[in-house]
N, C-alpha and C positions, 0 to 999 in steps of 0.2 A: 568287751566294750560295754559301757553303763548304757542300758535298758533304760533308763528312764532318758537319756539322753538325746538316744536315737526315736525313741515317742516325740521329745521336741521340735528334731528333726524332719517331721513329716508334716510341719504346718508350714508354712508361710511368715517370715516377718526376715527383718535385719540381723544382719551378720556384721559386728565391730569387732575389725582386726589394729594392733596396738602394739608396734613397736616400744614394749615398755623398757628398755635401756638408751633407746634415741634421746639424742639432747637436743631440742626437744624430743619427747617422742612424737610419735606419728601415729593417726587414725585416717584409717578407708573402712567405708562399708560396702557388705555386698545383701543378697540375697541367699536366703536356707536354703531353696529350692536350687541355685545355682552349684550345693555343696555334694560331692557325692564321699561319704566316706568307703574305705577299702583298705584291708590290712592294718590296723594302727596309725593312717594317713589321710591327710583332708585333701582333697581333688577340687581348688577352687579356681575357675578361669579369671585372668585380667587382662583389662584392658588401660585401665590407667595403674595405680597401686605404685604410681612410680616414688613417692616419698618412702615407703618403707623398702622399697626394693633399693633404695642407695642406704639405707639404714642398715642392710644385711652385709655390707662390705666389713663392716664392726664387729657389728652383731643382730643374728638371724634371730633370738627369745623371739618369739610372739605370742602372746594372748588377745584368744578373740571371746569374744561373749556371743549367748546365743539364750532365748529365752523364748516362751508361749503362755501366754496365757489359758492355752484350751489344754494345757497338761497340769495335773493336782503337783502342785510343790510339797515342799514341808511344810508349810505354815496353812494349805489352803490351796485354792487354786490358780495356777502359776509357779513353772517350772523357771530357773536361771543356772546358765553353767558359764564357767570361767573353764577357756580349754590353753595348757599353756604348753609350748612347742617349739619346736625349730621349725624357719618356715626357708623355701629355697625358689626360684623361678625357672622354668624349665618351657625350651619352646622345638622342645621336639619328645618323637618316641611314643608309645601304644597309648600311655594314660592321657599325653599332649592330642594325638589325634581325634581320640574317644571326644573328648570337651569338645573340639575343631567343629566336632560335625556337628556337636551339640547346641553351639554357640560357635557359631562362625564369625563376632566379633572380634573373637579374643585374639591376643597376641602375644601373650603366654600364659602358662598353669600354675597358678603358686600351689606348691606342694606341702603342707603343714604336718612332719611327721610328730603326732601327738606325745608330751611327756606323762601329761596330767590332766584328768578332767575334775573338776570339783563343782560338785550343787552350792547352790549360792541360796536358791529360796526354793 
């Protein structure tokens, strides 16, 4: 897993998930703090997300972006990653539960198994 990724990771800010082959495509955002990665795979709860979740009956591609400021980029200060993956929804089983207790809003787990992470800045 990219090291400098997961430094991103540990601050606070939005998370743009982007069904990029939806006609239109589709954006929802969440919360970094809400993201836990594990194995090659994003553990994100939702509760709405229902635009890209009919987008996945086609096609599941997602890219989410995730960025900080308070990480040194390439250029300076300020870190940006483009993460792009299959994403799936899922409202049961150990990783479903884990989130449940976490956020007991949610009403299912989008699971994003990662293909590609790429720095952007």
């Amino acid at each position: 897993m990219n090291e400098k990724f997961l430094q991103v990771l540990q601050h606070e800010g939005p998370v743009t998930i982007i069904t990029v082959n939806g006609n239109p495509a589709h954006v929802v955002n969440t919360w970094m703090s809400y993201v836990t990665v594990k194995g090659g795979q994003l553990f994100i709860p939702a509760a709405g997300m229902h635009s890209i979740e009919a987008d996945f009956a086609t096609d599941n591609h997602v890219t989410l972006t995730f960025g900080s400021k308070a990480v040194e980029g390439t250029v300076g200060p300020g870190a940006g990653f483009h993460v792009h993956g299959t994403g799936a929804f899922v409202t049961e089983g150990a990783d479903f539960d884990a989130k449940k207790a976490q956020f007991p809003w949610l009403t299912r787990l989008l699971v994003v198994t990662i293909d590609d992470i790429e720095q952007k800045i």
